[in-house]
VEXFI-673058 format. One record per residue (C-alpha): residue in one letter; x, z, y. Coordinates in pm, 1 decimal. Example, Ala and Ser with C-alpha at 12.3 -4.5 7.8 and 13.67 -1.06 7.14 Angstrom:
// residues 2
r code:a, px:1230.0, pz:780.0, py:-450.0
r code:s, px:1367.0, pz:714.0, py:-106.0
//
This chain:
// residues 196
r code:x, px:-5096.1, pz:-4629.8, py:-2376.2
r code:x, px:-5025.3, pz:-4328.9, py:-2130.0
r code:x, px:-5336.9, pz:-4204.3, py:-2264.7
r code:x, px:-5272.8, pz:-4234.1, py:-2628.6
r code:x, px:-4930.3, pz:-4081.1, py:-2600.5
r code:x, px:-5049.8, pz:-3738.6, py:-2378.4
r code:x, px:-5318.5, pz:-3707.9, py:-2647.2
r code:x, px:-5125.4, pz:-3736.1, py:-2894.5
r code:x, px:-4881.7, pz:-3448.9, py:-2753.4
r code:x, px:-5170.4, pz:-3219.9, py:-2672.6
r code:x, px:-5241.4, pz:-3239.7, py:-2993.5
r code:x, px:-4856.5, pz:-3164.3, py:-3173.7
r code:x, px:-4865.7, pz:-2863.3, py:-2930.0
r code:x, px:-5220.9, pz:-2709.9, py:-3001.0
r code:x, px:-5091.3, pz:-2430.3, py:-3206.7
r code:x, px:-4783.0, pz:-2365.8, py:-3000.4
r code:x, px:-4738.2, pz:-1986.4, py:-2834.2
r code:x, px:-4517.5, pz:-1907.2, py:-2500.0
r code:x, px:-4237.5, pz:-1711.6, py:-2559.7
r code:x, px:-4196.1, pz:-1343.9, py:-2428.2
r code:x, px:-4008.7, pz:-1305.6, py:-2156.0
r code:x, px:-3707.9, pz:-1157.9, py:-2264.2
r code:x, px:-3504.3, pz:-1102.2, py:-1913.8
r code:x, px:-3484.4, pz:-741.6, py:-1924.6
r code:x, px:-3268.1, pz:-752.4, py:-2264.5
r code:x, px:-3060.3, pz:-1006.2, py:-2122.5
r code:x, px:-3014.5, pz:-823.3, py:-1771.3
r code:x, px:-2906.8, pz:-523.8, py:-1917.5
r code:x, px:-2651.4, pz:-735.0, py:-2184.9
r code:x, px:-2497.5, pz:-891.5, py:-1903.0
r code:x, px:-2440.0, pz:-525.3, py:-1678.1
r code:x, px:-2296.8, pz:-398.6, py:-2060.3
r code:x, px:-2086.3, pz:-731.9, py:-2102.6
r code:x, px:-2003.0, pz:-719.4, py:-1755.5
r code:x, px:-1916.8, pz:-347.3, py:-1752.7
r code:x, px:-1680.3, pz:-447.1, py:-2016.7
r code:x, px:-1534.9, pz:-754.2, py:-1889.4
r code:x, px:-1435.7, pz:-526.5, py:-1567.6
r code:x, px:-1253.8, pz:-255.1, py:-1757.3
r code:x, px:-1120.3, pz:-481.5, py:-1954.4
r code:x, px:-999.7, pz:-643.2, py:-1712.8
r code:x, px:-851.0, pz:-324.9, py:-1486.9
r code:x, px:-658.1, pz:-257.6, py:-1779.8
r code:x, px:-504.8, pz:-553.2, py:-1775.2
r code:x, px:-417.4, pz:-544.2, py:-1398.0
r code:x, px:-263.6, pz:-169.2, py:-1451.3
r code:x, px:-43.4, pz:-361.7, py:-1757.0
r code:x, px:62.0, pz:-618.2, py:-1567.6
r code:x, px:140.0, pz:-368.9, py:-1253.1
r code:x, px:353.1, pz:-154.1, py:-1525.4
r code:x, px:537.4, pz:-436.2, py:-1676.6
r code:x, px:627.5, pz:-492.5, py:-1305.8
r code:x, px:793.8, pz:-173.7, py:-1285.7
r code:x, px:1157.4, pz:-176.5, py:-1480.4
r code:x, px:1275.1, pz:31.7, py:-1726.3
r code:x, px:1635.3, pz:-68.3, py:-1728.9
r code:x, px:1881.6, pz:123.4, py:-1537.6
r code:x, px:2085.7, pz:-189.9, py:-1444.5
r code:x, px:1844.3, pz:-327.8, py:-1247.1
r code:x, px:1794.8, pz:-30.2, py:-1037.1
r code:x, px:2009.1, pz:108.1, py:-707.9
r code:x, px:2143.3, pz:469.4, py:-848.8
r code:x, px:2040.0, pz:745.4, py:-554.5
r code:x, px:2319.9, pz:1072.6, py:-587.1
r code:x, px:2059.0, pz:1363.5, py:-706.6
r code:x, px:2082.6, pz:1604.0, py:-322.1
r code:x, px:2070.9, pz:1222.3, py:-160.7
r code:x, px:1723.9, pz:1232.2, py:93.5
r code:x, px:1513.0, pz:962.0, py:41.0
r code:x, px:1288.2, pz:723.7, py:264.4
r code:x, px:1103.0, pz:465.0, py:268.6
r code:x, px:742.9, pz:272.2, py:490.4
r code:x, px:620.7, pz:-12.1, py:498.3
r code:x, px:589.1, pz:-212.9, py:832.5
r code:x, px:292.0, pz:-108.7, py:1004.3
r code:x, px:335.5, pz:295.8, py:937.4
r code:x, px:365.9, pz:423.6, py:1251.0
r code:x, px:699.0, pz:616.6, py:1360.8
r code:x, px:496.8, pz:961.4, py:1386.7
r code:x, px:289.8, pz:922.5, py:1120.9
r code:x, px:623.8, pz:873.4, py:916.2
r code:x, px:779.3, pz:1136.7, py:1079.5
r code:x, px:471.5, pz:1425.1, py:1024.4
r code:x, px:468.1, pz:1310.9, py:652.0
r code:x, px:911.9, pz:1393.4, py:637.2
r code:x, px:779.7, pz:1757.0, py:765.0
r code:x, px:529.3, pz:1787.3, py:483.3
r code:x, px:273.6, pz:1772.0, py:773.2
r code:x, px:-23.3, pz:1650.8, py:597.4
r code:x, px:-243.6, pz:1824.1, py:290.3
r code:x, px:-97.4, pz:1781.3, py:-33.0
r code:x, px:-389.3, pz:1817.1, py:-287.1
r code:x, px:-234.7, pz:1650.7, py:-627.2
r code:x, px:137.7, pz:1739.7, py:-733.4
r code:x, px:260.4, pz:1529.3, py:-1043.7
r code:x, px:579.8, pz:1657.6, py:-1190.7
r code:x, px:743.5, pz:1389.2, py:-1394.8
r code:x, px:1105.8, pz:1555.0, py:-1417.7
r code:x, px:1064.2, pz:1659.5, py:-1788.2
r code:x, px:914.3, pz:1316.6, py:-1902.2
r code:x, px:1076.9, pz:1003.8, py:-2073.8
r code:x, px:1072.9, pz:727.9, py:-1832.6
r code:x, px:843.2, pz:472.7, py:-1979.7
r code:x, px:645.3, pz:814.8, py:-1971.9
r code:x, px:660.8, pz:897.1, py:-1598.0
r code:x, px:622.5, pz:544.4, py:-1538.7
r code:x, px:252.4, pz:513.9, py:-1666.9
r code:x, px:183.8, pz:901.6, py:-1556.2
r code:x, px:341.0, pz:811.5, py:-1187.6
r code:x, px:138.4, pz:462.4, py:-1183.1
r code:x, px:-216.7, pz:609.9, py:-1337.7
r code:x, px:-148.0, pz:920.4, py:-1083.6
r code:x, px:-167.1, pz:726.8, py:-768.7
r code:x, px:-426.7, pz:488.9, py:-894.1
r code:x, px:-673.7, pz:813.3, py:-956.5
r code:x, px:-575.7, pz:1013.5, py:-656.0
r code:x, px:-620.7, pz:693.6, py:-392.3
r code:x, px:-979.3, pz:681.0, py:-593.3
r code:x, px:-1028.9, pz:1006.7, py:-485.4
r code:x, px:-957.5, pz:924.2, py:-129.1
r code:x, px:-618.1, pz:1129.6, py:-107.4
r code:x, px:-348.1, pz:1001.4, py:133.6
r code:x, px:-80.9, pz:1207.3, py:8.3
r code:x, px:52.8, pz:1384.7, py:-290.5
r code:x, px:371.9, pz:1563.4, py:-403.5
r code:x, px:608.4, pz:1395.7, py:-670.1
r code:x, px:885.8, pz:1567.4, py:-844.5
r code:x, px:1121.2, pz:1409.3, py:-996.0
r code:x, px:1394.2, pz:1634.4, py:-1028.4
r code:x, px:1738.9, pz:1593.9, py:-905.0
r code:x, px:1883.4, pz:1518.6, py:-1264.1
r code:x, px:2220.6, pz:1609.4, py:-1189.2
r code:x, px:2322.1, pz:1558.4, py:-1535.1
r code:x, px:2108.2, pz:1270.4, py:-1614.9
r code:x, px:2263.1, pz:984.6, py:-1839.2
r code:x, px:2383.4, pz:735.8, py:-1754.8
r code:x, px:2380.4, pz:799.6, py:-1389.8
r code:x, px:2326.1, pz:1137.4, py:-1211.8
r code:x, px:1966.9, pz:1173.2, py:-1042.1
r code:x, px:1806.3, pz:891.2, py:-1324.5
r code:x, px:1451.7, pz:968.2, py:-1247.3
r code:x, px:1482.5, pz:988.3, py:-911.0
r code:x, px:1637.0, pz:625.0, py:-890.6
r code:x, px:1335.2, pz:496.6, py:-1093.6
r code:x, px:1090.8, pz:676.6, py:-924.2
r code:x, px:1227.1, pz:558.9, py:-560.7
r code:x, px:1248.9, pz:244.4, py:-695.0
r code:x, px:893.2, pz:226.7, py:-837.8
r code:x, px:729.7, pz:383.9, py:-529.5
r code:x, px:868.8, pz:87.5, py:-332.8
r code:x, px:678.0, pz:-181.0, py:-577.6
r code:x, px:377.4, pz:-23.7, py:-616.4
r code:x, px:153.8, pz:-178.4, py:-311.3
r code:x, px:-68.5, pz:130.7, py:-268.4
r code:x, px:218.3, pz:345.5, py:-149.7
r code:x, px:276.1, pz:307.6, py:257.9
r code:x, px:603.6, pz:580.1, py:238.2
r code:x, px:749.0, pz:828.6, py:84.6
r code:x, px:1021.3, pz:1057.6, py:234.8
r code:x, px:1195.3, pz:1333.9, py:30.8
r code:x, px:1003.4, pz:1696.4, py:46.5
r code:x, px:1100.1, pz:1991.5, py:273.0
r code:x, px:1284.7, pz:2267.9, py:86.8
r code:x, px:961.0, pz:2493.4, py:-30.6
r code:x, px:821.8, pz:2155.2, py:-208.4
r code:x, px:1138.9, pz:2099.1, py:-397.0
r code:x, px:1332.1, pz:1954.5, py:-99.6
r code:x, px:1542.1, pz:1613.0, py:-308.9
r code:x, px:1392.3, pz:1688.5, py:-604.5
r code:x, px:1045.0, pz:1555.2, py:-501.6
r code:x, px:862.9, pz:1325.0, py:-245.2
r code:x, px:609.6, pz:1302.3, py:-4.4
r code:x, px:431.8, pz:949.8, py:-125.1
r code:x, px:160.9, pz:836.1, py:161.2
r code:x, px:-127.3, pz:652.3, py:-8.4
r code:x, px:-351.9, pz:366.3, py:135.0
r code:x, px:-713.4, pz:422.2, py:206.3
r code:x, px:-951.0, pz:394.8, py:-78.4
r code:x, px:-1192.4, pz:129.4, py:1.8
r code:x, px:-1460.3, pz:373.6, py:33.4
r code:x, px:-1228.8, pz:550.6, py:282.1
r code:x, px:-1178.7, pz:229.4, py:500.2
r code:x, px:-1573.4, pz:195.7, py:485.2
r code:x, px:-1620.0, pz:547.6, py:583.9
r code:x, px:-1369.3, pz:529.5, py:884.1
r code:x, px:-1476.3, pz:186.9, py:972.5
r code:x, px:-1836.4, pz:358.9, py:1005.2
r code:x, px:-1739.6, pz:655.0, py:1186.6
r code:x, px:-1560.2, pz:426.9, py:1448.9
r code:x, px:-1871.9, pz:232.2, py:1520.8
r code:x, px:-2086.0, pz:552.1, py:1574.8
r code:x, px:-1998.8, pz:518.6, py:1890.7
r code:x, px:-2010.5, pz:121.4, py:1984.3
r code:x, px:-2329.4, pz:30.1, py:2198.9
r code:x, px:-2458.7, pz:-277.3, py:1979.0
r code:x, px:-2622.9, pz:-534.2, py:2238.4
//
């Protein structure tokens, strides 16, 4: 009976072709779809990340517009703090958001750091503007900005600029290493380990 039923498929299958191998279209469907699904995806992490950041002025602490302001996160180092107060480390990027609406200098401020950390910059210069006559508080943007710097998980500080930078009309804002840049700096710092 085993006989009778393998002859009996050899024979249904006499005609029968493989089919090509067809991997290479659906490798490079996947990168595209995959390419896709990741930006797709980033955008919706930046969204979420904005929608994080308020636009009402309720729910903000008002700072006076000449008011200096500071902040770091545990773990920056008292020096490192205090060099960045002094405008002590290379400013490459300046964003000036002072003339912007502020669901405007929200994105720009947000999109900003996300592209210069890419870049592997640790610090750029934000103005703000003091907004003395701001409505419905004096110094507006700066309130918002302070208060979005603080939420936003790839700033370690920010400490108002010396005078020549704009003094309390702009910040310093320290940015975390790129992961490139913590690759680089982890590699550079094992140079000189003796592996056993």
């Amino acid at each position: 009976m085993v006989e009778e039923e393998m002859s009996l498929f050899l024979s249904e299958m006499a005609g029968v072709q493989p089919l090509k191998n067809n991997t290479t279209t659906t490798i490079s469907e996947q990168k595209v779809s995959t390419e896709a699904q990741n930006l797709r995806r980033k955008q919706l992490q930046v969204s979420e990340q904005l929608a994080k950041l308020t636009l009402d002025p309720n729910l903000i602490t008002a700072i006076l517009p000449d008011a200096i302001v500071e902040f770091k996160r545990d773990g920056v180092q008292e020096a490192v703090f205090h060099r960045l107060s002094l405008g002590g480390y290379p400013i490459k990027y300046e964003i000036d958001l002072h003339m912007l609406k502020v669901s405007q200098a929200r994105e720009a401020l947000y999109q900003q750091i996300l592209a210069s950390r890419a870049r592997g910059e640790r610090c750029i210069l934000v103005i703000h503007g003091k907004g003395a006559k701001a409505k419905p508080f004096p110094g507006l943007m700066k309130s918002f900005v302070a208060s979005w710097l603080e939420q936003i998980e790839e700033v370690l500080a920010f400490h108002s600029a010396q005078r020549h930078h704009g003094g309390t009309g702009a910040l310093y804002v320290m940015l975390t290493k790129s992961e490139q840049k913590r690759i680089e700096t982890r590699e550079t710092n094992h140079k000189g380990v003796k592996v056993r």
